[in-house]
C-alpha positions as CSV (number, residue, x, y, z in Angstrom):
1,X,2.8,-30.3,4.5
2,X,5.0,-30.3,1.3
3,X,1.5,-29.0,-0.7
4,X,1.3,-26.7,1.6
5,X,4.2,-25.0,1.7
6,X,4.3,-24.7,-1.8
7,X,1.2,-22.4,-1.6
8,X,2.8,-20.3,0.7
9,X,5.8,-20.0,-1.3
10,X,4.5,-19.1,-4.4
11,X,2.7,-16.2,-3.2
12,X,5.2,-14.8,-0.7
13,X,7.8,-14.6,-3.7
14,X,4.9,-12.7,-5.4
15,X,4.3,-10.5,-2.4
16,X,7.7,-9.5,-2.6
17,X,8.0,-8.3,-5.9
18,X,5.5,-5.9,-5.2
19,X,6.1,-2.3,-4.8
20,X,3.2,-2.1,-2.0
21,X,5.1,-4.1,-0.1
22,X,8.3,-2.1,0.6
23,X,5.7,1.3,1.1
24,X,4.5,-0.2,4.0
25,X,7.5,-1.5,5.3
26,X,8.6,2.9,5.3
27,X,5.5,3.9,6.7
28,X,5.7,1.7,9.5
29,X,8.9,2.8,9.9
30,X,7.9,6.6,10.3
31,X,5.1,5.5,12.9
32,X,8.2,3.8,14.7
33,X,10.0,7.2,14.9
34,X,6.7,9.2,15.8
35,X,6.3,6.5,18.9
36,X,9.8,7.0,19.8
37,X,9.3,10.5,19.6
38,X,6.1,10.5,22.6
39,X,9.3,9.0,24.9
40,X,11.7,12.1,24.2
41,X,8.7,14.6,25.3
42,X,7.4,12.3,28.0
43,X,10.9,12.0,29.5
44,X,11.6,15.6,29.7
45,X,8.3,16.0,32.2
46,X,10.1,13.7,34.4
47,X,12.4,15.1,37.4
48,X,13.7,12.4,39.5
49,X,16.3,9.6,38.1
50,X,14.1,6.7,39.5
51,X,10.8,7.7,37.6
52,X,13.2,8.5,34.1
53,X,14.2,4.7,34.6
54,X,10.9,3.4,35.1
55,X,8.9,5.1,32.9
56,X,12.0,4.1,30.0
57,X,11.4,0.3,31.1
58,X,7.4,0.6,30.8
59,X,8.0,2.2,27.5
60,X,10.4,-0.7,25.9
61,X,7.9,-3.4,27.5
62,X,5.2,-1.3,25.4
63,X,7.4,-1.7,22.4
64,X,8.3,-5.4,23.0
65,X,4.4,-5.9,23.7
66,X,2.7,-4.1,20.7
67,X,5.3,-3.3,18.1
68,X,5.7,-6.8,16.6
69,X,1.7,-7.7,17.1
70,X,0.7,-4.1,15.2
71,X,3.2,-4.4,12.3
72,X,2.8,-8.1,11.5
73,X,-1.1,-7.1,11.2
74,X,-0.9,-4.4,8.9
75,X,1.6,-6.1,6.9
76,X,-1.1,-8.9,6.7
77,X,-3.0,-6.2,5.3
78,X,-1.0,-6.3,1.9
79,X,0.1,-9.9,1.2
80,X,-3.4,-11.1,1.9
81,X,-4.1,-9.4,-1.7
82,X,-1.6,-11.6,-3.4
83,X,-3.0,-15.0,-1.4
84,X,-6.3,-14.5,-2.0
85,X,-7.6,-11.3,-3.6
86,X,-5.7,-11.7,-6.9
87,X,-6.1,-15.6,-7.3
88,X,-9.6,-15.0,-7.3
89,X,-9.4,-12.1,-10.0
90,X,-7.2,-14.3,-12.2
91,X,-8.9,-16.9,-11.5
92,X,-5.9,-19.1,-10.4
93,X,-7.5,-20.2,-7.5
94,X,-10.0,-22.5,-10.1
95,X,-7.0,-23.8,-11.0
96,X,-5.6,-24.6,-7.8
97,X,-8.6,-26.3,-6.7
98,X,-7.9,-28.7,-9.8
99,X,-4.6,-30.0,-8.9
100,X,-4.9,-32.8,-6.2
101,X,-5.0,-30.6,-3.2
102,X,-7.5,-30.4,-0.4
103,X,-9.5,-26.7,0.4
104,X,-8.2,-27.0,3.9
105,X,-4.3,-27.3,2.1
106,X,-4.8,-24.7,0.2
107,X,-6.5,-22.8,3.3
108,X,-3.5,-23.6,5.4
109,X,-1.3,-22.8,2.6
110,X,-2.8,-19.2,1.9
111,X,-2.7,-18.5,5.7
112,X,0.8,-19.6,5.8
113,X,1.9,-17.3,3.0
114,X,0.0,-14.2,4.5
115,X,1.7,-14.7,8.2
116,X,5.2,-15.4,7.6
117,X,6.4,-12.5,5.9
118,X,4.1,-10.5,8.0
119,X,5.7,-12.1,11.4
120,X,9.3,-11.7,9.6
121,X,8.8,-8.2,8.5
122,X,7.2,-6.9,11.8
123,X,9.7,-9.0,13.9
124,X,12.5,-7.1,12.3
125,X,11.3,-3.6,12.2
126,X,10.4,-4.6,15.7
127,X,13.5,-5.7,17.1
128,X,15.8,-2.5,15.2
129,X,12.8,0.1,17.1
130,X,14.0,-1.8,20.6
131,X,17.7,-1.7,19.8
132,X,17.4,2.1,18.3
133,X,15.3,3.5,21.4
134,X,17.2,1.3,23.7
135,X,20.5,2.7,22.7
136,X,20.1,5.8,21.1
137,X,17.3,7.6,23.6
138,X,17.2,5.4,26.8
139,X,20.4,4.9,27.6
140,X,21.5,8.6,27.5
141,X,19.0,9.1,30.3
142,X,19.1,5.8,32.2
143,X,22.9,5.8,31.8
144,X,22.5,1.8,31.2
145,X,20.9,-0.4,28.8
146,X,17.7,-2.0,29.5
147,X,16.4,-4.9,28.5
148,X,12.4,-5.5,27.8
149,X,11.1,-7.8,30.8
150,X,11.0,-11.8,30.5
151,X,7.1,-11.8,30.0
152,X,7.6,-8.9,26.9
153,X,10.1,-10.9,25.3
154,X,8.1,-14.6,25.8
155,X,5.2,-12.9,24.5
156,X,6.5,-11.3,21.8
157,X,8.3,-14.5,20.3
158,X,5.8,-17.2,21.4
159,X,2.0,-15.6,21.5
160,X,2.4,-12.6,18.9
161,X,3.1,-15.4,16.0
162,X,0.5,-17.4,17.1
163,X,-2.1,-15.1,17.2
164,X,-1.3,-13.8,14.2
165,X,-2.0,-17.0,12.4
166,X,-4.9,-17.9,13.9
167,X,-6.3,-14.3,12.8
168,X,-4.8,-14.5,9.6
169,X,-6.8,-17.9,9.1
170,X,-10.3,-16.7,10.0
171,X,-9.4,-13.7,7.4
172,X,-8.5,-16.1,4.8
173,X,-11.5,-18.4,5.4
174,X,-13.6,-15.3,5.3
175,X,-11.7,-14.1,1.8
176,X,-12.2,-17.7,0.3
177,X,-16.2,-17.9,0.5
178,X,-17.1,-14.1,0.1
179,X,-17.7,-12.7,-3.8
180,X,-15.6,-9.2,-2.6
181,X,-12.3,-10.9,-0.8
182,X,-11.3,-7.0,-0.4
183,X,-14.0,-7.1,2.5
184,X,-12.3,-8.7,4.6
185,X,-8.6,-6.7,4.5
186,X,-11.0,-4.2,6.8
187,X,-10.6,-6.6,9.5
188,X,-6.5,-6.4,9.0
189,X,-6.9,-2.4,9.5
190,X,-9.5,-2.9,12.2
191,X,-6.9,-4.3,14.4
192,X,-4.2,-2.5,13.4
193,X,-6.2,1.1,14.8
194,X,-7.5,-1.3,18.3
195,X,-3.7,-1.6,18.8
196,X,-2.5,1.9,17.6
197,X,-5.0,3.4,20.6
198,X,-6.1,0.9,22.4
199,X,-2.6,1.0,24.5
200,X,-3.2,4.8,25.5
201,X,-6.9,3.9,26.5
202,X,-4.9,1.3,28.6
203,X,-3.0,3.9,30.0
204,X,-5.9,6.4,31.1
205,X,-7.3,3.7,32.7
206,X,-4.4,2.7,34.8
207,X,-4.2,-0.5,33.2
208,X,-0.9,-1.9,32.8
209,X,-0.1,-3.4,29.2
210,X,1.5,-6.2,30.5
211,X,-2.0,-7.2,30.7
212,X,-1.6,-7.5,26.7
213,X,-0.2,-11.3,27.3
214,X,-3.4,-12.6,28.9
215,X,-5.4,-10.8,26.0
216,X,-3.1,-12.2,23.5
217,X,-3.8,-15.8,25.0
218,X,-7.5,-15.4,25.6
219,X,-7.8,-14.1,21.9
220,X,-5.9,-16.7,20.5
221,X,-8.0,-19.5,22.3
222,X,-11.1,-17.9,21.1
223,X,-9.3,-17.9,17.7
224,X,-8.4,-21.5,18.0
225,X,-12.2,-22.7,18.4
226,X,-13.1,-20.3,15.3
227,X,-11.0,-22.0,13.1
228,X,-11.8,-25.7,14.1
229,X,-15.6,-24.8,13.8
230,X,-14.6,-22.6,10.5
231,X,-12.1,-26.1,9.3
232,X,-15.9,-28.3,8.5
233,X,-17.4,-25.6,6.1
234,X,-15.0,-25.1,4.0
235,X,-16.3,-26.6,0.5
236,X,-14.7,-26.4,-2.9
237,X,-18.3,-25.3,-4.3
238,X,-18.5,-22.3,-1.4
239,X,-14.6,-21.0,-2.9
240,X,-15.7,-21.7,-6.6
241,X,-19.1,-19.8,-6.2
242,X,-17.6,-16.9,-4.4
243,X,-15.7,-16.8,-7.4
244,X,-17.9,-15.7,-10.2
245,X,-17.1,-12.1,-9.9
């Protein structure tokens, strides 16, 4: 565990030191205010006090539900360019493979160094959009403060991580055997635009995105028996040929 958190460290302090990094952190920030926004013109079709409340605790279930799923993803989007992308450019990931750890460390290790930040960043950004739209645009029409429901929140701090990982895995494990690691980042953005509209295809369907925690869970079980499958063809010759760029 020790060799693999040293992976993990070494390129999250690199992440950070990137510019990238903070330029998505503000545009995610903007596509925060442009959701709250769709609440402030949603609201003002609403006559009755009972459908205002409603419709303001559907919306911050949405935002418990999605927000810190759809960030951590696209923030996966840039530090999987320092774990993978420019190791294999610079060719540090030869190196790597000569120090005495196995490909399923440095596997973990990369995974590990993509997720956390990811999870950190979109958790934060995530729980400042609740506590913003909570205070600053529900609560002047709901004349209370309301709280996401018990499911949001569990789901949110329990299956959103989780699932994260186990995508940010299969990503890696794809960016460690292909000759073009950039390839793979589509699949980062890929989910990022399912989540962006998938919710309002929910909503014209009259699906409720509560729904979203037995996706999450089916997902992430599908996920999990990728990666054990994935775990017993990962070589050292598969990484080092995908390589020679």
């Amino acid at each position: 565990m020790n060799k693999i958190w040293i992976i993990a460290r070494k390129d999250i302090s690199e992440a950070f030191r990137s510019r990238s990094t903070y330029v998505i952190i503000i545009i995610m920030i903007i596509l925060t205010i442009s959701y709250i926004s769709g609440y402030e013109s949603n609201v003002k079709t609403l006559t009755s006090q009972e459908s205002i409340d409603i419709y303001s605790r559907g919306f911050l279930n949405n935002l418990a539900y999605i927000i810190p799923m759809m960030f951590s993803i696209f923030i996966c989007s840039v530090f999987s360019n320092y774990a993978i992308i420019i190791d294999k450019a610079k060719r540090n990931i030869e190196s790597l493979m000569a120090t005495p750890v196995s490909v399923k460390q440095i596997w973990l290790g990369k995974s590990l160094a993509v997720t956390m930040p990811s999870v950190i960043i979109g958790y934060s950004i995530a729980v400042l959009s609740c506590l913003v739209m909570a205070i600053g645009f529900v609560m002047p029409k709901t004349k209370s403060f309301i709280f996401p429901s018990l499911l949001a929140i569990l789901s949110a701090l329990i299956m959103v991580p989780m699932l994260v990982f186990f995508i940010v895995c299969i990503v890696t494990y794809i960016q460690l055997i292909i000759t073009n690691p950039r390839v793979a980042s589509f699949v980062f953005t890929g989910i990022f635009i399912l989540l962006l509209f998938g919710v309002n295809i929910l909503g014209t369907l009259g699906i409720s995105v509560s729904y979203l925690a037995l996706i999450y869970l089916a997902i992430a079980a599908v996920c999990v028996v990728a990666n054990y499958l994935l775990s017993f063809h990962l070589t050292k010759e598969k990484i080092l040929l995908s390589s020679k760029m």
